[in-house]
C-alpha positions in Angstrom: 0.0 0.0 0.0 1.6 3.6 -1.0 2.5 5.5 1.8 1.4 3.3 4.3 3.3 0.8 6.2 1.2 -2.5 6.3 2.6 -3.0 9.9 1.4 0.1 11.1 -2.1 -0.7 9.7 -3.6 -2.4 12.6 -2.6 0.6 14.8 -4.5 2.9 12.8 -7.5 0.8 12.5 -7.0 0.2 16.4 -7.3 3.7 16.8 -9.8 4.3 14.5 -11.9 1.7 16.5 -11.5 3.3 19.4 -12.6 6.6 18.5 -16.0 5.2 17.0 -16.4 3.4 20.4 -15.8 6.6 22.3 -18.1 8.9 19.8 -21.3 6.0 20.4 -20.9 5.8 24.4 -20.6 10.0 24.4 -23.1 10.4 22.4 -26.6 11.6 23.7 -29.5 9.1 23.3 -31.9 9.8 21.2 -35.3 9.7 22.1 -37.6 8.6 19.1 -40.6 9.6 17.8 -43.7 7.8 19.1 -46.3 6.6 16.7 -50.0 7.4 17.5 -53.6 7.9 15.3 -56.1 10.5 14.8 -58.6 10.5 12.6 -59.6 13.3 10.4 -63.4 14.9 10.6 -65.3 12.8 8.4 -66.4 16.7 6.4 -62.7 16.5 5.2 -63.1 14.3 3.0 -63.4 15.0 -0.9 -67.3 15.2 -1.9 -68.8 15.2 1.2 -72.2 17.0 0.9 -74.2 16.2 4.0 -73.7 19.6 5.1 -76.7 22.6 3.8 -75.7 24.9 1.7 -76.6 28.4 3.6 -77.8 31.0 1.6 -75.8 34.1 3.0 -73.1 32.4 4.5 -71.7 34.0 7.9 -70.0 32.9 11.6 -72.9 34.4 13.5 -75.5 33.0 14.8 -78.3 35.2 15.2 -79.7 33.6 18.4 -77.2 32.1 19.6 -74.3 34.7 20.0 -72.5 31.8 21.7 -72.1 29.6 18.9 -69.5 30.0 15.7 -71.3 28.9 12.7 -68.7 27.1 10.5 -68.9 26.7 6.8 -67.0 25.7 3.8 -65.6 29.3 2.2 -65.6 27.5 -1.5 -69.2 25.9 -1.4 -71.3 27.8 1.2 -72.0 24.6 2.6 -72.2 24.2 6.9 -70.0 22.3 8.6 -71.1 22.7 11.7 -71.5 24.9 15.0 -68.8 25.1 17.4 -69.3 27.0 21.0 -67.3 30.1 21.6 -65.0 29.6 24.5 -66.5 31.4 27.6 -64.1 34.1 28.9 -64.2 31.9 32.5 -62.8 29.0 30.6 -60.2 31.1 28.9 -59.1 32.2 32.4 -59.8 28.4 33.8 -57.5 27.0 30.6 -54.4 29.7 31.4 -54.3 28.7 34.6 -54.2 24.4 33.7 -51.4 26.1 31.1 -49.6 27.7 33.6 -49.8 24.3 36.3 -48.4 22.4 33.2 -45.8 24.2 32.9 -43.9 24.1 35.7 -42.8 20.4 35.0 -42.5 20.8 31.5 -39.8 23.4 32.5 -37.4 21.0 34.0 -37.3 18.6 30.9 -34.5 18.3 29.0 -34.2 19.5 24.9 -34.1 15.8 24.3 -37.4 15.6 25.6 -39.0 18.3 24.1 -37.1 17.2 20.6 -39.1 13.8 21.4 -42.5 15.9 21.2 -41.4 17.4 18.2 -40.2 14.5 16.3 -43.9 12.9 17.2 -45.7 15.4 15.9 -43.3 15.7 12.5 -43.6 12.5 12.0 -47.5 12.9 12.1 -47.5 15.6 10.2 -44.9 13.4 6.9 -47.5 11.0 7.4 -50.7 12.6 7.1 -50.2 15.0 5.1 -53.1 14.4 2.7 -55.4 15.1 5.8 -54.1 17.7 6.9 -54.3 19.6 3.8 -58.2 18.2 3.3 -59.0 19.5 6.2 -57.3 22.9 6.0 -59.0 23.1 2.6 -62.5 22.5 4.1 -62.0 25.3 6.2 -60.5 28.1 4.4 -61.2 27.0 0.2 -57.6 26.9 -0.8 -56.6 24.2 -3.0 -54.5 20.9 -1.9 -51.7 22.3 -3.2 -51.4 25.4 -1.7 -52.3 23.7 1.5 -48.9 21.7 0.9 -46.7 24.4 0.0 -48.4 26.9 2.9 -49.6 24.3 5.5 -47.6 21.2 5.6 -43.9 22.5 4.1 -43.8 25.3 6.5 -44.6 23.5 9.5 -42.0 20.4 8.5 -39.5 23.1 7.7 -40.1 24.7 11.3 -40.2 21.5 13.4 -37.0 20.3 11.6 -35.3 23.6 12.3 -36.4 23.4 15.9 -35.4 19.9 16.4 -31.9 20.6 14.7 -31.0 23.7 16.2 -33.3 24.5 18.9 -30.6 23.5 21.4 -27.9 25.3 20.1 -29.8 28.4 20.3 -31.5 28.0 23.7 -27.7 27.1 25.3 -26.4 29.1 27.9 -23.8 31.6 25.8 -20.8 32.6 27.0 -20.0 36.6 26.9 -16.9 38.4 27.5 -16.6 39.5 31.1 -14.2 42.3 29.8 -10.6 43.7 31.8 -12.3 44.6 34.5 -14.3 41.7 35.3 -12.0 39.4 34.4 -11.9 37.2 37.1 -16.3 36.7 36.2 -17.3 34.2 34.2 -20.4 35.8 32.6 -23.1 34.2 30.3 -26.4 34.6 29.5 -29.4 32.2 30.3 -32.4 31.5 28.1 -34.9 30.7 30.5 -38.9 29.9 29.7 -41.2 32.7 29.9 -43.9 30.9 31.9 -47.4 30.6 29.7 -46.8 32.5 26.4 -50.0 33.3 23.7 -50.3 33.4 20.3 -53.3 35.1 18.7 -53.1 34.1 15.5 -55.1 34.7 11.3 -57.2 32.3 9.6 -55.3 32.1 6.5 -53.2 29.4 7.4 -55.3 27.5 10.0 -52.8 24.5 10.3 -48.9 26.4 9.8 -50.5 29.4 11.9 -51.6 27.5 15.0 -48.9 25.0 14.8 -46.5 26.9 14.3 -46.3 29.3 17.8 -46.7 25.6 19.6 -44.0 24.4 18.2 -41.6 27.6 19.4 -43.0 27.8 23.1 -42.9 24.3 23.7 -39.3 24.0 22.3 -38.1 27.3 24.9 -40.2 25.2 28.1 -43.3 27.4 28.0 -47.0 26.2 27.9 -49.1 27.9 25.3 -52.5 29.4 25.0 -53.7 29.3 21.0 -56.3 32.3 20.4 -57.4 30.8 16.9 -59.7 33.3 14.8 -62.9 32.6 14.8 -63.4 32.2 11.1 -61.8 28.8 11.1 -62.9 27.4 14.3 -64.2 24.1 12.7 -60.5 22.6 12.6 -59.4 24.2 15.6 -60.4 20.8 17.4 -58.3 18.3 15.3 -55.0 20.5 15.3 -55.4 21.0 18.9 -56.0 17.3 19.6 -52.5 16.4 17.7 -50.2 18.5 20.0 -52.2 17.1 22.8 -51.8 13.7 21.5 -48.3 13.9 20.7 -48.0 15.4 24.3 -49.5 13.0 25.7 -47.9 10.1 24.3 -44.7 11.1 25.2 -45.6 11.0 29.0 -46.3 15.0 29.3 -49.5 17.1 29.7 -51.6 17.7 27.5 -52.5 21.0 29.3 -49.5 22.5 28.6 -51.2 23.6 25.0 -54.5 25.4 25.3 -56.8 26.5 22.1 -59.2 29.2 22.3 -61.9 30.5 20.0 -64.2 33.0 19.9 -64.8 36.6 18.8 -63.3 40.2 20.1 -63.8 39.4 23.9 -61.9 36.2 23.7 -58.9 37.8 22.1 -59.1 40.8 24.8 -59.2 38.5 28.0 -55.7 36.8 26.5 -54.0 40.1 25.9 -55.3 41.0 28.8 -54.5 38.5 31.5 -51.6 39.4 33.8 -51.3 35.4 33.8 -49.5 35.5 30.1 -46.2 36.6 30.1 -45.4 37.1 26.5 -47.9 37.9 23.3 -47.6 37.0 19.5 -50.2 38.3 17.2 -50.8 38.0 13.7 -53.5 40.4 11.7 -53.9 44.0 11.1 -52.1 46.9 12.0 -55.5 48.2 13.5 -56.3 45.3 16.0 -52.3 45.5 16.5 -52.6 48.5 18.2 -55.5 47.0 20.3 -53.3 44.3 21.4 -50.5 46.8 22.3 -53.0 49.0 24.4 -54.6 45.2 26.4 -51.3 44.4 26.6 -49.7 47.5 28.1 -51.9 47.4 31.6 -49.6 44.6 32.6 -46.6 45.0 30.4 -46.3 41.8 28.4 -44.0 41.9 25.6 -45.7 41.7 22.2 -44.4 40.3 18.9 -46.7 41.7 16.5 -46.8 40.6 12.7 -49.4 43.3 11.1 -49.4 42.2 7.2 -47.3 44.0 4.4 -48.1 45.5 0.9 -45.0 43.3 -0.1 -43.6 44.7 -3.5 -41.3 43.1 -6.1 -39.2 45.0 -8.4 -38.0 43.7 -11.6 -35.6 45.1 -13.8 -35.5 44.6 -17.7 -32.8 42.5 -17.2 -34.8 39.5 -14.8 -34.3 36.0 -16.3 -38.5 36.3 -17.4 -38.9 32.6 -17.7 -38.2 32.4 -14.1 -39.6 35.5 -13.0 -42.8 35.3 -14.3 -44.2 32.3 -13.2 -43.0 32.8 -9.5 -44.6 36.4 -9.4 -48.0 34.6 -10.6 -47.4 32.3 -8.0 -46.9 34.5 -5.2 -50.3 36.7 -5.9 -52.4 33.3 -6.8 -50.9 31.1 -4.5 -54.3 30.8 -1.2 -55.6 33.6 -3.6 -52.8 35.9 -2.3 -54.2 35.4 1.6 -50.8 35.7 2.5 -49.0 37.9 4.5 -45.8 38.3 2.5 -48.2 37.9 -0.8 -46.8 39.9 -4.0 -49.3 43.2 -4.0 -47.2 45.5 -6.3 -44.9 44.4 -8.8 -42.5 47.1 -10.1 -41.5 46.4 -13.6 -38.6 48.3 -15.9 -40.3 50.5 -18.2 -38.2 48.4 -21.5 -40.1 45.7 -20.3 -43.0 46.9 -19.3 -45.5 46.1 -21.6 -44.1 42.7 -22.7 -44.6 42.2 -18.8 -48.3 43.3 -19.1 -49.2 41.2 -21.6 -47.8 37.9 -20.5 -49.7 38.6 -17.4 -52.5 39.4 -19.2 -52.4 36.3 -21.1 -51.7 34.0 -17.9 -54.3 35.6 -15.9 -56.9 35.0 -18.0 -56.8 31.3 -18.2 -56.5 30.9 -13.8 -60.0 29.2 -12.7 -61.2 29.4 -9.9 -63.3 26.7 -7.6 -64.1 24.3 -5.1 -60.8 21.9 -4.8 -62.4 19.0 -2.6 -65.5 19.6 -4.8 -64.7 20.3 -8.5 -63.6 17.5 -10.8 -59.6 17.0 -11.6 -57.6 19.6 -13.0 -60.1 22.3 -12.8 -58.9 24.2 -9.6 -56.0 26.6 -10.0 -57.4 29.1 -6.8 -59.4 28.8 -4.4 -61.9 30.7 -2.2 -61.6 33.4 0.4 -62.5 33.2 3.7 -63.9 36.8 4.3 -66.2 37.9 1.5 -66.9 41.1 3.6 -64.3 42.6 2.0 -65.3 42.2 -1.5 -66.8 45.8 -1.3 -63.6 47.2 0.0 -61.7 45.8 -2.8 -63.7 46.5 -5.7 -64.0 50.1 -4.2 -59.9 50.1 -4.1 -59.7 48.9 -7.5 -62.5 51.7 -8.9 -60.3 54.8 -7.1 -57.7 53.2 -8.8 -59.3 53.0 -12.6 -60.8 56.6 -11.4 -56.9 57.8 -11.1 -55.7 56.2 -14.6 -55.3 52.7 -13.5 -56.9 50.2 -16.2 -58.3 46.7 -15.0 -57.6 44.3 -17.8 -58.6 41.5 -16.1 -61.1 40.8 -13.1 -62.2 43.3 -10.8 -64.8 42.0 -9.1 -66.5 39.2 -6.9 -67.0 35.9 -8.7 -70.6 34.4 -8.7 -69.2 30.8 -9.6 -72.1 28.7 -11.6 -71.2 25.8 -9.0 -71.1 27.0 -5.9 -73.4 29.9 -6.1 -72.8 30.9 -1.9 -68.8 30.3 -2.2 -66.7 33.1 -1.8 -64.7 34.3 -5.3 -62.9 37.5 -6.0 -62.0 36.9 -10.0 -58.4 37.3 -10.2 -57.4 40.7 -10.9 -54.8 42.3 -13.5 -54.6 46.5 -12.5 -51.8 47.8 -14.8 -50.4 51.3 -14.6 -50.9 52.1 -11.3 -49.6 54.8 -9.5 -48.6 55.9 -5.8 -51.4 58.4 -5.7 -53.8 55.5 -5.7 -54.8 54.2 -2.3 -54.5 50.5 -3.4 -51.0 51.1 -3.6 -50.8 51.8 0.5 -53.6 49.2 1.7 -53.3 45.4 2.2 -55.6 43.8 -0.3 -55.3 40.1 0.8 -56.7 39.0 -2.2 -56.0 37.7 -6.0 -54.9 41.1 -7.7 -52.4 41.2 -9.7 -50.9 45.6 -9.0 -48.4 46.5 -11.6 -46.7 49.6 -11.8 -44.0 50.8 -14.3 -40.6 52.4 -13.1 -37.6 54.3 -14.4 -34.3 53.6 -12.6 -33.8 52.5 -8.8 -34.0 56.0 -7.2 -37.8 55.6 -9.1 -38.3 52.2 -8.0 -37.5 52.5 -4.0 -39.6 56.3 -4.0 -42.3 54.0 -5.2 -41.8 51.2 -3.0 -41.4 53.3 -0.2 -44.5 55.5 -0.4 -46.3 52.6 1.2 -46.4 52.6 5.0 -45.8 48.4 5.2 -42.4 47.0 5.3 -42.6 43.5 5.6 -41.4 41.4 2.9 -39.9 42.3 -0.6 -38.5 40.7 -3.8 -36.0 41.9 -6.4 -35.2 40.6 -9.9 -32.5 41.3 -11.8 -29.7 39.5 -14.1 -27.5 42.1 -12.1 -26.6 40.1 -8.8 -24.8 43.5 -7.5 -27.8 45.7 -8.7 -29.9 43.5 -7.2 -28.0 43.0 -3.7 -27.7 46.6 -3.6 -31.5 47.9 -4.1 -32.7 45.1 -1.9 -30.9 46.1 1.0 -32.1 49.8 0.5 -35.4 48.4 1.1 -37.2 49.3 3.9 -38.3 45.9 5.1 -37.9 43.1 7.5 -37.3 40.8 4.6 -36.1 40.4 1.2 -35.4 37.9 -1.3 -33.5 38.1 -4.5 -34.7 36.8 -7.6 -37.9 35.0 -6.0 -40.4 35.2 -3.5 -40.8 34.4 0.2 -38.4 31.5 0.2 -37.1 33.4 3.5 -39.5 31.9 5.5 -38.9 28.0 4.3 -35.0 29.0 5.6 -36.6 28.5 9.5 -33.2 29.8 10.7 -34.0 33.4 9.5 -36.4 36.2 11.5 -39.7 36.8 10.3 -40.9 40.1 10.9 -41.3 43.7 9.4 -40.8 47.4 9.8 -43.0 50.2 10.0 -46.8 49.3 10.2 -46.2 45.6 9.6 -45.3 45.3 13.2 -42.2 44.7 15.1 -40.3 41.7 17.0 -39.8 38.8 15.3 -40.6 34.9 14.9 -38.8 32.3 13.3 -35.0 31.9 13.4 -33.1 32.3 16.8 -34.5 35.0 17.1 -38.4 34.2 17.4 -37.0 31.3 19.7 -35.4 33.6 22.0 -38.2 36.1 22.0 -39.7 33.4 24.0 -36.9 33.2 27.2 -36.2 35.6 29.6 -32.9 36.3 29.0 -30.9 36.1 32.4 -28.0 37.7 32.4 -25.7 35.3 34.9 -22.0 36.0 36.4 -20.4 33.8 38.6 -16.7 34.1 40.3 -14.1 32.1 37.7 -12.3 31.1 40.7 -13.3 30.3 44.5 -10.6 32.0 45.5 -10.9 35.5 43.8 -14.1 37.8 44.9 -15.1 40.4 44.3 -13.1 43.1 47.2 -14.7 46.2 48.5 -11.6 48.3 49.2 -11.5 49.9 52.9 -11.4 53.5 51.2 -14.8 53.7 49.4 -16.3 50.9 51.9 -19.2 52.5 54.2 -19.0 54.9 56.1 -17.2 56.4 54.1 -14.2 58.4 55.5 -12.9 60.7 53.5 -15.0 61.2 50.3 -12.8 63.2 48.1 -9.9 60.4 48.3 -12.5 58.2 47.8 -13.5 59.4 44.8 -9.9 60.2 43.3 -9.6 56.4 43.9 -12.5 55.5 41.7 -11.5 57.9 39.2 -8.2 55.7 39.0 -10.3 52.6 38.3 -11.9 54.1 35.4 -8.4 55.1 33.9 -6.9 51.9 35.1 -10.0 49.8 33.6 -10.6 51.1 30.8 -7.6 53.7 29.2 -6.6 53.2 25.8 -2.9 52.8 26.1 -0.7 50.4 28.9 1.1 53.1 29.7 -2.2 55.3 31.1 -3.2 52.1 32.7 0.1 51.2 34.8 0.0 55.3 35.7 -3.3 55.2 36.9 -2.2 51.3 39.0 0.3 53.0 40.7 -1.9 56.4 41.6 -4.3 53.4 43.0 -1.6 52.0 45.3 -0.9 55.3 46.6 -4.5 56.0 47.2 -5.0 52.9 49.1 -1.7 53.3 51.6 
């Protein structure tokens, strides 16, 4: 063998041997995931029609203001009538939370990984039901429930299981010169019972996903779920409890709520939650701020964007196109970091328009568990009382210039008369004047505007008030690294579209009116812990010393404070030669 004695071989394999040996018994154990079954509400399933289609579809109740009337958004059809949690119950279910907890607390990662692996496993497995039922609820169609329901949420329980550790460690700090005989570190410890108020667009990823953080960082968690898709509140809730249980913890350490305005105001405003993360408006933001400010819980708030994407003349357009259609059709642009103005070059501005124009005609929209095959491309919204708010955006917008090629209006679909359609929209040559360019639309319409250069492009981008997510494309990877970090935004993504958030170990967040704090990442972890900072002597023998000359009472205050004055210039002087002066005026002082 070249290079290699043979004699020497069995040494090295000895040694090799060895240090396999030693890895396996130094390794931790790994605690695997447990299996266990939960069936699916039978309403989830394709074609199911047992359910009455309601005329004017709506969550209320008109005689019952305790009940949440539950329907399917794409048919119109009831699913069912679920009670509103009573705000003695929410107070009743904070308080089993914060009992839970305090075991949960003293388990190790590996435990909580164990939980985490359980449910992901779960989730890989059933991912056909999941989406079904997330479909029933909200009318989006099986694939968008993959991409924005099941992906995201297997993309933040494998981050978490990966990394969560790492991040939660205690981490060293530098003690500095002067404390250098401290060992100093900081200490993520768990909050105590953490909420998470959370939108109906994504009822699965957006329930899940806050679970998944608190229980990972030791806290128990109360879920305020909105009340528009309280039908599958039930079945996600049951899994966490499930995979809880199953493990050999408490189920009570997760807690779903549901209800209307009242329910989300007793959360916010218990003084037993110790940390708040909200997802919706920048209007009921503020609301949470204000509950949340008579006991001074911290607040992660997440308050939408009017995300833009600009796209120079030089974008690769067989790429570009089809992700921008994809980020305004995609849950028919119910999406927080959804495309809602798209920038485009003025030499490729009208090429641009018409591709869109020709793609946007042929998107149909319907009923994915209902429709035959290949009919679906988007689905249904769940609030149709803001189809008068949009059109009425749209019409200021023709009223200023703007022209509506395509859409612009609800959609009264010949099959499902009482589901909820907005026809996907194409509004070209809009303008910054127009008020759809500085309010969230949530909904399938296409905004494109037409720019110069990139001092044009970010005074247009920036005339909005949101700052949440952004896109730029360009052939250019300098131009394009350079105008996306002159975005005022919490995120941005070159050459595509909200992939940030499928990289779990990035912050999700935004600027401005989309909110502030952020969730995801190590950050969003960390958001959860106290933060303790923790010193402790590096030696037994060396403590801290109060020196006889500023110890109490204090005899003579003017030496006293010459002596201090010496630290400082000892401590912290820029050169050694300051530093040994000031030593020796310290030895003087103390004599």
């Amino acid at each position: 063998m070249d290079g290699l004695n043979c004699e020497a071989l069995p040494v090295v394999l000895a040694v090799m041997a060895g240090g396999i040996a030693l890895y396996l018994m130094m390794r931790k154990p790994t605690l695997k995931a447990i299996p266990f079954e939960l069936k699916a509400p039978a309403e989830s399933q394709p074609g199911w029609y047992k359910g009455e289609i309601l005329d004017a579809p709506g969550i209320t109740v008109s005689d019952r203001p305790d009940l949440i009337q539950c329907f399917d958004p794409a048919t119109g059809r009831l699913l069912g009538r679920v009670p509103a949690t009573t705000l003695a119950e929410v107070d009743a279910k904070i308080t089993r939370a914060r009992h839970a907890q305090t075991a949960w607390a003293q388990t190790t990662f590996e435990q909580r990984r164990q939980v985490l692996r359980t449910l992901h496993e779960f989730v890989l497995a059933n991912q056909r039901e999941i989406c079904q039922v997330a479909c029933r609820d909200s009318g989006k169609t099986m694939i968008d429930a993959t991409l924005g329901e099941v992906l995201t949420t297997a993309a933040k329980l494998q981050w978490t299981i990966k990394n969560g550790e790492r991040v939660l460690c205690d981490e060293n700090r530098d003690p500095g010169f002067m404390m250098m005989y401290k060992r100093a570190r900081v200490v993520y410890q768990p909050r105590g019972v953490v909420a998470a108020l959370v939108s109906w667009n994504y009822p699965f990823h957006n329930t899940i996903g806050p679970v998944i953080s608190a229980l990972f960082a030791g806290n128990s968690v109360v879920v305020k779920a909105s009340e528009h898709v309280a039908w599958s509140m039930p079945y996600w809730e049951q899994m966490v409890r499930r995979a809880l249980d199953v493990c050999g913890h408490s189920p009570e350490l997760v807690q779903f709520v549901t209800g209307f305005a009242d329910v989300g105001s007793a959360v916010t405003g218990s003084p037993e939650i110790d940390h708040i993360t909200f997802i919706g408006s920048p209007e009921v933001g503020k609301l949470v701020m204000r509950a949340a400010s008579a006991n001074l819980t911290p607040v992660t708030l997440e308050l939408g964007g009017k995300d833009c994407a600009v796209v120079f003349a030089d974008s690769d357009m067989a790429q570009c196109v089809p992700v921008l259609m994809r980020s305004v059709i995609q849950n028919a642009s119910q999406n927080c970091i959804g495309i809602e103005r798209i920038l485009v070059q003025d030499a490729k501005y009208e090429w641009f328009v018409k591709e869109m124009e020709r793609r946007m005609r042929m998107v149909r929209v319907g009923a994915i568990l209902d429709d035959e095959p290949n009919q679906v491309d988007c689905g249904a919204m769940v609030l149709s009382a803001c189809f008068p708010r949009l059109e009425a955006l749209i019409a200021d917008a023709v009223a200023k210039g703007a022209r509506c090629v395509v859409g612009g209006h609800a959609y009264a679909h010949p099959r499902h008369p009482s589901g909820q359609y907005f026809a996907p929209t194409l509004l070209v040559d809009v303008t910054p004047d127009m008020d759809i360019t500085r309010n969230e639309t949530f909904g399938p319409i296409m905004v494109i505007m037409k720019f110069t250069d990139e001092q044009d492009a970010l005074a247009k981008v920036h005339a909005s008030p949101y700052g949440l997510g952004s896109s730029v494309f360009s052939s250019d990877r300098v131009r394009a690294r350079r105008v996306a970090l002159k975005l005022r935004a919490g995120m941005t993504n070159v050459n595509d579209f909200g992939v940030n958030y499928i990289c779990q170990s990035l912050p999700f967040g935004g600027v401005g009116i989309s909110g502030f704090g952020r969730f995801a990442g190590p950050e969003g972890l960390r958001a959860l812990c106290v933060e303790k900072a923790f010193t402790e002597d590096r030696f037994p023998f060396v403590k801290t010393p109060i020196p006889p000359i500023v110890d109490y009472p204090i005899m003579d205050s003017e030496k006293g404070y010459k002596f201090t004055q010496q630290i400082v210039a000892f401590a912290y002087s820029e050169s050694w030669w300051q530093s040994i002066k000031a030593g020796l005026r310290l030895g003087k002082l103390s004599m």
